[in-house]
N, CA, C and O atoms as a MOPAC input file, in Angstrom:
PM7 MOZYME 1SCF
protein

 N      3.62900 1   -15.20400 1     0.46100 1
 C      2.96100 1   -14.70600 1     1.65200 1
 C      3.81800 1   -13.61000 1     2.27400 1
 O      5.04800 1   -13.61000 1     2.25300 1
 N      3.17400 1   -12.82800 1     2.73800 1
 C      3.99300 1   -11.43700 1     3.97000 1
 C      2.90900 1   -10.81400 1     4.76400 1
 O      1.68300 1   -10.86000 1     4.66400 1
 N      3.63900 1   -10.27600 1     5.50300 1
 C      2.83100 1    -9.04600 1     6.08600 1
 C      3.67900 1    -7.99800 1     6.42800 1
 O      4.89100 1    -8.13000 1     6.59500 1
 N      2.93100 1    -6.74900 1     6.55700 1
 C      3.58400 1    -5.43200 1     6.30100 1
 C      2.73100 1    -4.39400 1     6.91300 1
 O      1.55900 1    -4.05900 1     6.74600 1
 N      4.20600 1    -3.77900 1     8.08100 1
 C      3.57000 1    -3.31900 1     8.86300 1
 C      3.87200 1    -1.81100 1     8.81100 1
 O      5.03600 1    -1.58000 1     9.13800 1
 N      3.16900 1    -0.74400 1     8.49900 1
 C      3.90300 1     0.74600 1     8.50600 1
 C      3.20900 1     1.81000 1     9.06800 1
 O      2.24800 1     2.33000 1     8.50200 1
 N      3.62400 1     2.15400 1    10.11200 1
 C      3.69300 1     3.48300 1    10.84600 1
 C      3.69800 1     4.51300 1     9.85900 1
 O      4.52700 1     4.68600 1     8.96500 1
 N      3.13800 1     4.87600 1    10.00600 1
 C      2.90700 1     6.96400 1     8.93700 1
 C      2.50400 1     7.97700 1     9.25200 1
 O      1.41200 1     8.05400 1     9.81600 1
 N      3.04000 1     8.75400 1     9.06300 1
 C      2.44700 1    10.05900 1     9.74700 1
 C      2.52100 1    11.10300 1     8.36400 1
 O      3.57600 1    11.16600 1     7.73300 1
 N      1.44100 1    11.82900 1     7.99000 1
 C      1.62700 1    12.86300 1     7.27000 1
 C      1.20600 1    13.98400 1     7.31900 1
 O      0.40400 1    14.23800 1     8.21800 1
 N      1.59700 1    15.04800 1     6.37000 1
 C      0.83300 1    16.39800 1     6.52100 1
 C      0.77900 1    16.85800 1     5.02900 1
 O      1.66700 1    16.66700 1     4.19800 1
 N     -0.44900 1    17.51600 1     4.82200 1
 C     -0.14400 1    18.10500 1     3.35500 1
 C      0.80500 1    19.43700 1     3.47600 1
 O      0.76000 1    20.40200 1     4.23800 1
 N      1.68300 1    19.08000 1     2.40100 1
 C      2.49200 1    20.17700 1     2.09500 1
 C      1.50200 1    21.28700 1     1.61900 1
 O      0.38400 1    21.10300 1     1.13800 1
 N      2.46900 1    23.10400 1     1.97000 1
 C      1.46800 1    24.64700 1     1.40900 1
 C      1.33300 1    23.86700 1     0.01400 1
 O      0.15000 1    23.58300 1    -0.17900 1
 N      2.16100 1    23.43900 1    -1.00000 1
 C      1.73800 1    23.57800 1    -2.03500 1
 C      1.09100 1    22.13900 1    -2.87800 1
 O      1.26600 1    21.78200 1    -4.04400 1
 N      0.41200 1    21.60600 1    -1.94200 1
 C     -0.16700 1    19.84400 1    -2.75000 1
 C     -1.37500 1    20.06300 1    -3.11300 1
 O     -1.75500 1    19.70200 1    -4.22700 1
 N     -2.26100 1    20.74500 1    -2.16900 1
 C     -3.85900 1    21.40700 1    -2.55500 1
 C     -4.18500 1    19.68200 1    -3.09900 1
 O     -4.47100 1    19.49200 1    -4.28100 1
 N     -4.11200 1    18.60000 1    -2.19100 1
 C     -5.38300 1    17.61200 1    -2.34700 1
 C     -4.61700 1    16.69500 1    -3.42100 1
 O     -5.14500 1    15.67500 1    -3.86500 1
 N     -3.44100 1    17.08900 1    -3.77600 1
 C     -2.44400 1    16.10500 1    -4.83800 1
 C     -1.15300 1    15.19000 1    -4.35000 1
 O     -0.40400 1    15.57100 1    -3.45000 1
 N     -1.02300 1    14.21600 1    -4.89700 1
 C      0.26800 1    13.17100 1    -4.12100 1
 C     -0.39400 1    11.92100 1    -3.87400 1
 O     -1.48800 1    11.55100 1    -4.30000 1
 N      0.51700 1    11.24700 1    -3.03700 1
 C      0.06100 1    10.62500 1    -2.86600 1
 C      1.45900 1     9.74400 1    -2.32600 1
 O      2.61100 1    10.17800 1    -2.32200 1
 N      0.96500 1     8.27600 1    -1.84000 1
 C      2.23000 1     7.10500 1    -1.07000 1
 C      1.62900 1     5.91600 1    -1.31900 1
 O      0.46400 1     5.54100 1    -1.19300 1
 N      3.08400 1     5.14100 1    -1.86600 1
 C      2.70800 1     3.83000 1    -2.00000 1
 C      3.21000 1     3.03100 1    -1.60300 1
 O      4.21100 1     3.48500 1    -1.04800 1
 N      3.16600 1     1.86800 1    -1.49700 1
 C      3.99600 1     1.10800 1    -0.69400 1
 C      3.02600 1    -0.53100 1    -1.59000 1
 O      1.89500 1    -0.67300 1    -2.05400 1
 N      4.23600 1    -1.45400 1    -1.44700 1
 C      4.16100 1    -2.72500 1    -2.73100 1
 C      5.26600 1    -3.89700 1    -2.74900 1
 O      6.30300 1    -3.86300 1    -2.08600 1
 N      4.93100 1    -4.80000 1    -3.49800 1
 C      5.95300 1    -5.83400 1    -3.17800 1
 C      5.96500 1    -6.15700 1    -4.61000 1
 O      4.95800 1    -6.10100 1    -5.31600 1
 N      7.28000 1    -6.53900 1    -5.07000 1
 C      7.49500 1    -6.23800 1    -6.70100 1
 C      8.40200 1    -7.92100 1    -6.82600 1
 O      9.02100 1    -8.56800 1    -5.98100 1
 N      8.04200 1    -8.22000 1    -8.56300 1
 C      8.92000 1    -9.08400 1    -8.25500 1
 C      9.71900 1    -9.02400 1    -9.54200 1
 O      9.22900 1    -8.16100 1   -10.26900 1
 N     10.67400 1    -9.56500 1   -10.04600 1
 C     11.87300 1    -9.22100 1   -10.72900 1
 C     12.68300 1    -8.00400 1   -10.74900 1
 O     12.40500 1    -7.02100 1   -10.06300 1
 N     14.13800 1    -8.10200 1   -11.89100 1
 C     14.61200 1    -6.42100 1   -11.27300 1
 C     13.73700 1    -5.23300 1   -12.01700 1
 O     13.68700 1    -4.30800 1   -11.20600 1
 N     13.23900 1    -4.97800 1   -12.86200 1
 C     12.45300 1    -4.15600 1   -13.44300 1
 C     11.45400 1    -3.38800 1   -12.14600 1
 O     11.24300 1    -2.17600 1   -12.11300 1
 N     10.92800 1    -4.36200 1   -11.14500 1
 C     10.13900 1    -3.86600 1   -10.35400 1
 C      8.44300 1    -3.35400 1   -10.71400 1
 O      7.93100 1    -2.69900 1    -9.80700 1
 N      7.98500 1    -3.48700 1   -11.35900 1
 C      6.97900 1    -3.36900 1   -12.60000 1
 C      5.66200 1    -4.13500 1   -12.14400 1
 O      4.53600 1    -3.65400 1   -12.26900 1
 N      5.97800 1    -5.57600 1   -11.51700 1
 C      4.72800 1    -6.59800 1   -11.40400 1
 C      4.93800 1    -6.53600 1   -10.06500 1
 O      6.03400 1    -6.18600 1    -9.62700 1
 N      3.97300 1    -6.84800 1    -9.31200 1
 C      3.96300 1    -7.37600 1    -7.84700 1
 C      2.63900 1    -6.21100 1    -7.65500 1
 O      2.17500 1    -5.54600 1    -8.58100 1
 N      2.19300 1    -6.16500 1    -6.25900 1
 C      0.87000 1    -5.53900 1    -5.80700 1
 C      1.44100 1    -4.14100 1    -5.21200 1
 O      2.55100 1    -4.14700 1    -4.68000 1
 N      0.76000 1    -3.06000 1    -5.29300 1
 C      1.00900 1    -1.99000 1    -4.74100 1
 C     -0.33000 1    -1.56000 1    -3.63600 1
 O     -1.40000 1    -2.10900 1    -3.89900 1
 N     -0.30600 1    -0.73900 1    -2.58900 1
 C     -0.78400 1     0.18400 1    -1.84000 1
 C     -0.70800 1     0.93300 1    -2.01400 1
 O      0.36400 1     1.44400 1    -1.69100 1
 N     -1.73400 1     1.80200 1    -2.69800 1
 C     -2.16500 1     3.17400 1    -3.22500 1
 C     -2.45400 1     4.31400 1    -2.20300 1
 O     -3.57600 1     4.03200 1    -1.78100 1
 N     -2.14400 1     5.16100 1    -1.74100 1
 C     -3.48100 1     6.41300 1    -1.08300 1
 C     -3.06700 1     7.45300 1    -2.16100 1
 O     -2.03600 1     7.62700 1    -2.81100 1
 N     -3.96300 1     7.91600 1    -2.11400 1
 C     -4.31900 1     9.39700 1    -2.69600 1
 C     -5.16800 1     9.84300 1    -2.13900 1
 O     -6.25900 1     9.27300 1    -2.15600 1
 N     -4.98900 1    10.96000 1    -1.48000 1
 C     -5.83700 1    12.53000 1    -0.58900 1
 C     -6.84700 1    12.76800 1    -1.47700 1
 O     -6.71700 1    13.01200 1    -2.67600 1
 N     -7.90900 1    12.68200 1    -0.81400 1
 C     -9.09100 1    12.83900 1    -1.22000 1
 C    -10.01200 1    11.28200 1    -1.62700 1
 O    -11.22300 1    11.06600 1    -1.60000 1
 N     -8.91600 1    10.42900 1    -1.97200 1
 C     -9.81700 1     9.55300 1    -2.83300 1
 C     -9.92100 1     7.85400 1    -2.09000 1
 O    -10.63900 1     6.88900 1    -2.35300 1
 N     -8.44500 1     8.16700 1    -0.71000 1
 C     -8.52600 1     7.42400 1     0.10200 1
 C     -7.65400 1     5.91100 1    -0.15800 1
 O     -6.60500 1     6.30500 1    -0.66600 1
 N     -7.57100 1     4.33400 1    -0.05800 1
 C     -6.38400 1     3.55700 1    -0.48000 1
 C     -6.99800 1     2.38100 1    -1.49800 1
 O     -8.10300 1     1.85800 1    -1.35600 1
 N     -6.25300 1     2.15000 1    -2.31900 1
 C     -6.71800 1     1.35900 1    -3.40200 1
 C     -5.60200 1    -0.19400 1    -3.69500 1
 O     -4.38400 1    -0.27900 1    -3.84800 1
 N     -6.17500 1    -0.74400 1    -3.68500 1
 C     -4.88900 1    -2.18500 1    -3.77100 1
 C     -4.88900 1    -2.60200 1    -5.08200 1
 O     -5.76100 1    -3.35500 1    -5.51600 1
 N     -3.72300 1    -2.05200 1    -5.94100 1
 C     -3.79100 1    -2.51100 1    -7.17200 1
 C     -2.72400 1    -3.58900 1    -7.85800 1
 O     -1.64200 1    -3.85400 1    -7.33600 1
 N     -3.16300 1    -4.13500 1    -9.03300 1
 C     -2.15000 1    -5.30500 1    -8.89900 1
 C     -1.71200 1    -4.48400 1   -10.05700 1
 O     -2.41600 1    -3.69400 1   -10.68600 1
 N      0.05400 1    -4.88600 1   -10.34400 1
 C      0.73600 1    -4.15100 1   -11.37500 1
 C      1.80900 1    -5.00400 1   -12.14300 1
 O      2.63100 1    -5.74000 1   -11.59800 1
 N      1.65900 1    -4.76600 1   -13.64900 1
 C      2.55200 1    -5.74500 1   -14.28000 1
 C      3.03500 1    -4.29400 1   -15.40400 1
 O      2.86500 1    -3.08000 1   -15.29200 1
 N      3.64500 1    -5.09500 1   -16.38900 1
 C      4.83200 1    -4.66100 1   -17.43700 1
 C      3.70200 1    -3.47500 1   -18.56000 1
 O      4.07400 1    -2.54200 1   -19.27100 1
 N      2.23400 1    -4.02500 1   -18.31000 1
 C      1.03800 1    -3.49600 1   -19.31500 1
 C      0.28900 1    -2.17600 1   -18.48700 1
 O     -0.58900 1    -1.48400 1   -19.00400 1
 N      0.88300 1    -1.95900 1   -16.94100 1
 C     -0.29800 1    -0.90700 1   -16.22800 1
 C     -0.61700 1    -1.39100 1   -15.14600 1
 O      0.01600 1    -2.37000 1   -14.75100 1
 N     -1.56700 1    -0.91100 1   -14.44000 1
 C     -2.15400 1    -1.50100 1   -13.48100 1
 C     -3.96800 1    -1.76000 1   -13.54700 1
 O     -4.83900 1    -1.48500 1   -14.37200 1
 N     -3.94100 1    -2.51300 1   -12.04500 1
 C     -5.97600 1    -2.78400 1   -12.05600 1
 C     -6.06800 1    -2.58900 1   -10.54800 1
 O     -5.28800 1    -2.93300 1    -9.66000 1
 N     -7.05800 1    -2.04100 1   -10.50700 1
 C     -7.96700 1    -1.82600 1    -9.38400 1
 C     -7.89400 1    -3.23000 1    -8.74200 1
 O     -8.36500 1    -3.99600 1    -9.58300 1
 N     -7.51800 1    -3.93700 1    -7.62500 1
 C     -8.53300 1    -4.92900 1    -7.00500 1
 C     -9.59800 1    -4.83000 1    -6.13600 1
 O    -10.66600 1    -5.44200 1    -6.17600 1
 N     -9.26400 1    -4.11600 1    -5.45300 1
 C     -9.74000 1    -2.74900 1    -4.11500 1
 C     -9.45000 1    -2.03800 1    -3.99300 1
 O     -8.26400 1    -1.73300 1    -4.11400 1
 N    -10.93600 1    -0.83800 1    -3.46300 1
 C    -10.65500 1     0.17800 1    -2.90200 1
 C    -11.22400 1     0.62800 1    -1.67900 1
 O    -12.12400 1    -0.13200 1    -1.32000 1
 N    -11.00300 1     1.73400 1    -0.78400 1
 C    -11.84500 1     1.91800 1     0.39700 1
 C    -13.26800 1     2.57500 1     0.19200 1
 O    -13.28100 1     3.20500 1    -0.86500 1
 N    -13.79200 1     2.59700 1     0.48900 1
 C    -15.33100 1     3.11800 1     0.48700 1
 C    -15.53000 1     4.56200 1     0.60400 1
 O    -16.18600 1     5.34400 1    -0.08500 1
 N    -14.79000 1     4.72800 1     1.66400 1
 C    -14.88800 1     6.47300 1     2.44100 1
 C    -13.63800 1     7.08000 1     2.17300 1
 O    -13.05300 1     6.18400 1     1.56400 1
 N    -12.99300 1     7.87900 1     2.23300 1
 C    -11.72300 1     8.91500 1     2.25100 1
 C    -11.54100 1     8.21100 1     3.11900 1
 O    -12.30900 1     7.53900 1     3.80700 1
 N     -9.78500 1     8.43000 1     3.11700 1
 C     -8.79200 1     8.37400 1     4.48400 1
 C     -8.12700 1     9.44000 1     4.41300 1
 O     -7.77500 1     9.97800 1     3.36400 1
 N     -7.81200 1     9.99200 1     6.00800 1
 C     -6.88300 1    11.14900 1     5.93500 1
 C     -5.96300 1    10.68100 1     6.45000 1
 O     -5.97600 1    10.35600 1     7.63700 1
 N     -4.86800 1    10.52800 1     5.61000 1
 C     -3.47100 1     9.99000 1     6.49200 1
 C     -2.92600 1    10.94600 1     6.58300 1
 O     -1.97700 1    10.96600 1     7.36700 1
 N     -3.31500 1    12.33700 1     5.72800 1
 C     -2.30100 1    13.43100 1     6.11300 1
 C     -2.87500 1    14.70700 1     7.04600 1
 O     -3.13800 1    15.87900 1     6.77600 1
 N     -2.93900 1    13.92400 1     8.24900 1
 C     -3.94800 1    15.15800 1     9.62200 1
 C     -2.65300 1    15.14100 1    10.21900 1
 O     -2.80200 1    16.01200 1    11.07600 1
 N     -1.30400 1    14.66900 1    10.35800 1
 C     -0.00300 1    14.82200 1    11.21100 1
 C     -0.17800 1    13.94800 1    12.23400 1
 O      0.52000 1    14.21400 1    13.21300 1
 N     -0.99200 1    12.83300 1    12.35400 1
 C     -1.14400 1    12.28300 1    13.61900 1
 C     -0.73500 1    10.25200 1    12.78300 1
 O     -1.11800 1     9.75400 1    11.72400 1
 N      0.18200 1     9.65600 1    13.94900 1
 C      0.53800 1     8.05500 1    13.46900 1
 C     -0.19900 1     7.77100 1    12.93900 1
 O     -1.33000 1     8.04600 1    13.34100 1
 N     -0.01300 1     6.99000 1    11.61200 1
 C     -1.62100 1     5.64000 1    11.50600 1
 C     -0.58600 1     4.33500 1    11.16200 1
 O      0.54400 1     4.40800 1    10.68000 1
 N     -1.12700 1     3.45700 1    11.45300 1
 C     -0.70600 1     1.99700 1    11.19100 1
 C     -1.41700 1     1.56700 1    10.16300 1
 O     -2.64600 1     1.51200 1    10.12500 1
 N     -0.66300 1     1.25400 1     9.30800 1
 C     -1.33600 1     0.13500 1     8.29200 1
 C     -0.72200 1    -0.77800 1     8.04800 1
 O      0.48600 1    -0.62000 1     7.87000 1
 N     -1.30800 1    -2.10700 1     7.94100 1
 C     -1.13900 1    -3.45500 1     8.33900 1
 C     -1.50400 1    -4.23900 1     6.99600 1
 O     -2.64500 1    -3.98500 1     6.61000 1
 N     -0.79400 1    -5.12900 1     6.20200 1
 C     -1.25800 1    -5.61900 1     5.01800 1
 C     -0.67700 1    -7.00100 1     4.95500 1
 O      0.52200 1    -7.12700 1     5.20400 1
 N     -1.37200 1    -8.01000 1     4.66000 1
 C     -1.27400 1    -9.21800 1     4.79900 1
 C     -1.55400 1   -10.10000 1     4.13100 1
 O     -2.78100 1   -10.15400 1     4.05000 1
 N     -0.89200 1   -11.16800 1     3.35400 1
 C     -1.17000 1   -11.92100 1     1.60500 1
 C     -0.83200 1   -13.67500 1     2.36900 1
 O      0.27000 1   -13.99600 1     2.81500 1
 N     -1.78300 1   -14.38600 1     2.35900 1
 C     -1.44100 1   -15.87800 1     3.00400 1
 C     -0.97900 1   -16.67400 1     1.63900 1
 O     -1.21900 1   -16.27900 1     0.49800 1
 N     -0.18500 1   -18.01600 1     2.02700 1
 C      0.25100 1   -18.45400 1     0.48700 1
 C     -1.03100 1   -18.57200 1    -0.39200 1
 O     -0.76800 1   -18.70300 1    -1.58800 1
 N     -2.15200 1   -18.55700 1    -0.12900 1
 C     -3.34600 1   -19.12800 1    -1.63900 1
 C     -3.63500 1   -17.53200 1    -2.03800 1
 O     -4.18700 1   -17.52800 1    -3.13900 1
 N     -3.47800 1   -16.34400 1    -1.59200 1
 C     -3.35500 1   -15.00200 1    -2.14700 1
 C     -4.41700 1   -14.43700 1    -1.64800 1
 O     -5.07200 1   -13.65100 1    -2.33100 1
 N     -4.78400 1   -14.77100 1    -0.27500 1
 C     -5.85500 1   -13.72400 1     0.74600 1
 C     -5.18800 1   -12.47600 1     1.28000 1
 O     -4.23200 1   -12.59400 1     2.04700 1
 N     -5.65900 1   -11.22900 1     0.90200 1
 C     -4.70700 1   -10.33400 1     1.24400 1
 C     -5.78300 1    -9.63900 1     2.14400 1
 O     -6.91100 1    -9.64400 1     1.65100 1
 N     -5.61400 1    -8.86000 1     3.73800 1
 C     -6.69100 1    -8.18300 1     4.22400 1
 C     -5.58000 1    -6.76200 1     4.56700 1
 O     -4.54600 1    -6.94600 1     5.20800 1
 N     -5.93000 1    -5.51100 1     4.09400 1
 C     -5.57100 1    -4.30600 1     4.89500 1
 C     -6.29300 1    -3.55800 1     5.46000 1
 O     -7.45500 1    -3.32300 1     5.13000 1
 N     -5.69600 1    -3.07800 1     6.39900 1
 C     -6.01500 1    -2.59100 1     8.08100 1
 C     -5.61500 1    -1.19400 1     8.16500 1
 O     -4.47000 1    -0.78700 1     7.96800 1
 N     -6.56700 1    -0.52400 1     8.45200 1
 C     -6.04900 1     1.21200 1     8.92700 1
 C     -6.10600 1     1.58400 1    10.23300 1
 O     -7.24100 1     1.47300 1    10.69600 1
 N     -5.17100 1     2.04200 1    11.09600 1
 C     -5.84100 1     1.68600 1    12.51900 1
 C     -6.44100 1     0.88600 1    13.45400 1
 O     -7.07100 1     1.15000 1    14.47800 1
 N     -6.05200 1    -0.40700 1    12.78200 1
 C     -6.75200 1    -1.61200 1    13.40600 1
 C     -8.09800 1    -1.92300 1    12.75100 1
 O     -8.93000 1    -2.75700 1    13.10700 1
 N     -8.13500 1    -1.03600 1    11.67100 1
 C    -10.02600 1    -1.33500 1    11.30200 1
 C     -9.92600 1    -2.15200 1     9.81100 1
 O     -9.00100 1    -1.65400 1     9.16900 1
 N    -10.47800 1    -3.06500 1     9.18900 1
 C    -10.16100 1    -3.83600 1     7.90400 1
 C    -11.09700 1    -2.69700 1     7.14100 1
 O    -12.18200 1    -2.17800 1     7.40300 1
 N    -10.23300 1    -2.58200 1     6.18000 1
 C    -10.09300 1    -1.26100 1     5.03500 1
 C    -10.94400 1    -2.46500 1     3.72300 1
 O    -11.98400 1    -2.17800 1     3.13100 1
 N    -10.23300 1    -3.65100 1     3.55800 1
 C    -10.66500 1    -4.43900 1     2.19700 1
 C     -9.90500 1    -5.66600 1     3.08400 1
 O     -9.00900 1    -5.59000 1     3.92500 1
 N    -10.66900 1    -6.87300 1     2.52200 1
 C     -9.72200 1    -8.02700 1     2.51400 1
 C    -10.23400 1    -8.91800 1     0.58100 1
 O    -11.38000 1    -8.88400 1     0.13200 1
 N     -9.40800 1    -9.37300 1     0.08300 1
 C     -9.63000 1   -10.04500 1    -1.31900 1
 C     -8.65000 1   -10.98400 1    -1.70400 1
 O     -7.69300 1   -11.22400 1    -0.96700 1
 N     -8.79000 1   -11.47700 1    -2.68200 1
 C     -8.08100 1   -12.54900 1    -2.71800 1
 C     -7.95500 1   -12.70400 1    -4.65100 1
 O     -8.59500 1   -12.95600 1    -5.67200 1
 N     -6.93600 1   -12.42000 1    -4.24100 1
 C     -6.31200 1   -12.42700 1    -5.46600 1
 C     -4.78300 1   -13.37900 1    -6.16900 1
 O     -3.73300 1   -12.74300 1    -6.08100 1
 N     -4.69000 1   -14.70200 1    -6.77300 1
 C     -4.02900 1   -15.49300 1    -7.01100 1
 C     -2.85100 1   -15.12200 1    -8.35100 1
 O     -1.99000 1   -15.95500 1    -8.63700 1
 N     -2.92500 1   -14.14200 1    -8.89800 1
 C     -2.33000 1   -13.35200 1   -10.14400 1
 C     -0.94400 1   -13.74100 1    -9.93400 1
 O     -0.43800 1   -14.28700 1   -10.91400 1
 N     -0.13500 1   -13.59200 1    -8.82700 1
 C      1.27100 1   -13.90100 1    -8.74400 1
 C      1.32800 1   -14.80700 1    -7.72700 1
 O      0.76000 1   -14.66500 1    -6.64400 1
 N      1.81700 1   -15.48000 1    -7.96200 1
 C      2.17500 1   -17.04500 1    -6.87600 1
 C      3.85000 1   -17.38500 1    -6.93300 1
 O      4.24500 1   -18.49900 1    -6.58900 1
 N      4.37400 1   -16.80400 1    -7.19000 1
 C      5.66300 1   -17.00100 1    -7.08800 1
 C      6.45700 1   -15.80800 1    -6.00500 1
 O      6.02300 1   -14.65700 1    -5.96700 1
 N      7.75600 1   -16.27500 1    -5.08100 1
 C      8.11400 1   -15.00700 1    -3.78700 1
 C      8.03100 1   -13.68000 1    -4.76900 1
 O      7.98300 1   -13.53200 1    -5.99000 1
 N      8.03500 1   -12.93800 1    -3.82100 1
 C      8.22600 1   -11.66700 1    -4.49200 1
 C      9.75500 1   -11.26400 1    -4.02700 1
 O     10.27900 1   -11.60400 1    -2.96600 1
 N     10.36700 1   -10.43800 1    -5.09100 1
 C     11.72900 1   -10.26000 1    -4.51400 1
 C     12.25700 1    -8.60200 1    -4.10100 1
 O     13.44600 1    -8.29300 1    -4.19100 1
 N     11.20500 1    -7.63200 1    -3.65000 1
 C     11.49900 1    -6.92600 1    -2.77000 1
 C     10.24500 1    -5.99200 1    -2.47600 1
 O      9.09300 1    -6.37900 1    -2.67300 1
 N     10.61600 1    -4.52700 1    -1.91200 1
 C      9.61600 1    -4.03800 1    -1.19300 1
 C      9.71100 1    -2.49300 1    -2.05200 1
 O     10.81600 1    -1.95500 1    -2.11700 1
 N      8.70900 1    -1.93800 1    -2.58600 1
 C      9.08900 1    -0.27300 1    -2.61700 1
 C      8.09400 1     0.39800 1    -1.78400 1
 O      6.99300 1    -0.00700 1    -1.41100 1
 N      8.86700 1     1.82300 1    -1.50100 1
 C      7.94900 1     2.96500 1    -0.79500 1
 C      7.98600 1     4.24300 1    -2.22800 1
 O      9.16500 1     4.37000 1    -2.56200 1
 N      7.42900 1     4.78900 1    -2.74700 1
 C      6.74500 1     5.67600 1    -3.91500 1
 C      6.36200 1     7.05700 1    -2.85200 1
 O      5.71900 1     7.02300 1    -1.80300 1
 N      6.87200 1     8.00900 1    -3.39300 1
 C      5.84800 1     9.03300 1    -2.63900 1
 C      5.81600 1    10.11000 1    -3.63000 1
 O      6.63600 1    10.90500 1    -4.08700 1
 N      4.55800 1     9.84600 1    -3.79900 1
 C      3.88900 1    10.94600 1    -5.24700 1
 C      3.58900 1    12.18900 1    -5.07600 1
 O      2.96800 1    12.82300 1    -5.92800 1
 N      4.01400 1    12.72500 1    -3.89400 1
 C      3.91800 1    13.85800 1    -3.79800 1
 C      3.02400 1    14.24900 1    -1.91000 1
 O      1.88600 1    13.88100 1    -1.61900 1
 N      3.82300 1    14.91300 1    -1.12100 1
 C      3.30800 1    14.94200 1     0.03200 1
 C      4.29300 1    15.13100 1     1.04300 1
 O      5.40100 1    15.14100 1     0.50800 1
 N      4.37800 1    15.32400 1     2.58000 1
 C      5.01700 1    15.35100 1     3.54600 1
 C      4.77800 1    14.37500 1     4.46500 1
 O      4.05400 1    14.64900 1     5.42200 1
 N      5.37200 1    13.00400 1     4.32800 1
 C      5.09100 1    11.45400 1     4.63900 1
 C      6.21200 1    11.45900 1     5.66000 1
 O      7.32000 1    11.80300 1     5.24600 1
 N      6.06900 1    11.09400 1     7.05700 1
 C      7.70900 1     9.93600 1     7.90600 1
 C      6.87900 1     8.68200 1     8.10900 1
 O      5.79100 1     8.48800 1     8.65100 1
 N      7.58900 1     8.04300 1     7.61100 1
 C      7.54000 1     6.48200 1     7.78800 1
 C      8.34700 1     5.97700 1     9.08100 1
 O      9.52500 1     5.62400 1     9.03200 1
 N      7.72400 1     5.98400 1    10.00400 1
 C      8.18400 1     5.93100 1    11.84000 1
 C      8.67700 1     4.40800 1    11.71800 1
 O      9.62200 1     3.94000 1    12.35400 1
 N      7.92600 1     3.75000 1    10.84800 1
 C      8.68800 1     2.22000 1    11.41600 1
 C      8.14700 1     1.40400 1    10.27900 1
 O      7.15600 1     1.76500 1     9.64400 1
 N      8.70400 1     0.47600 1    10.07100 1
 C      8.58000 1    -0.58200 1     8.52700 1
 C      9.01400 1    -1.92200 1     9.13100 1
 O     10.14900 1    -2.29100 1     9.43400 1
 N      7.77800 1    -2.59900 1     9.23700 1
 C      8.10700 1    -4.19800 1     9.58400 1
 C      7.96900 1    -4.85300 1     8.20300 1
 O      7.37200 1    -4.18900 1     7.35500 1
 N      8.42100 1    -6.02300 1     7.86700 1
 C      8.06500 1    -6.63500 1     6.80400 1
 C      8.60700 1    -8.19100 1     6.87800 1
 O      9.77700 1    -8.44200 1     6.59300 1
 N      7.48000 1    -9.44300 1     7.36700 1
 C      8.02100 1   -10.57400 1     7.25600 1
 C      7.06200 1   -11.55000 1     6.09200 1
 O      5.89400 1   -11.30300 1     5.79300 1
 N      7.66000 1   -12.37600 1     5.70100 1
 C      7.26800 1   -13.32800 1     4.51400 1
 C      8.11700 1   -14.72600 1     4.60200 1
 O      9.02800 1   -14.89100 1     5.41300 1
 N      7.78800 1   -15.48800 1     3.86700 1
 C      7.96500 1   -16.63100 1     3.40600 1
 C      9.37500 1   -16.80800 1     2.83200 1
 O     10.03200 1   -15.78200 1     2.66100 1
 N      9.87400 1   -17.90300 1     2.53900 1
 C     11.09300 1   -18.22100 1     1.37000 1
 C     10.45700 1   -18.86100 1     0.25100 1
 O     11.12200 1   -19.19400 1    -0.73000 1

């Protein structure tokens, strides 16, 4: 179980033209490879994918675009209870909630990915379980 709380602010860089992207995920062994990630990509908006040693899968995605990169805060809020209900939040608004049981064991840390873009990460909460 966790929840995860991150402040963001972005802007597209002169030279991204609609490319990049930020992720943010909870991984477990040292390889870092398996555990769930938080996807955005400009244009195509945030996708919750689960990721192991073979690739990744879609579990969710958002419906509409998100613009996280207009230069203005957004909060996103992501949250996994122990039976594997996960709901994320953009601004206070539920983006997806699903439930997915694939890893049941702690996870043993956190990454931030930035695929390309002009991202500040204003603030990073992150509490969970033992």
């Amino acid at each position: 179980a966790f929840a995860i709380r991150a402040v963001v602010t972005g802007r597209l860089g002169d030279d991204m033209a609609g490319q990049g992207g930020l992720e943010i995920g909870v991984y477990r062994g040292a390889n870092r490879n398996a555990g769930y990630r938080l996807a955005y990509t400009p244009g195509k908006g945030l996708a919750l994918l689960g990721v192991n040693q073979w690739g990744s899968s879609v579990i969710d995605a958002s419906r509409a675009d998100i613009a996280l990169l207009d230069g203005k805060d957004h909060v996103i809020e992501w949250t996994r209870t122990d039976d594997g209900h996960m709901v994320v939040r953009l601004d206070g608004a539920e983006i997806f909630a699903r439930t997915d049981r694939v890893w049941r064991d702690p996870f043993d840390g956190f990454h931030l990915i930035n695929r390309g873009g002009d991202y500040l990460l204003r603030s990073l909460t992150i509490d969970g379980t033992k």
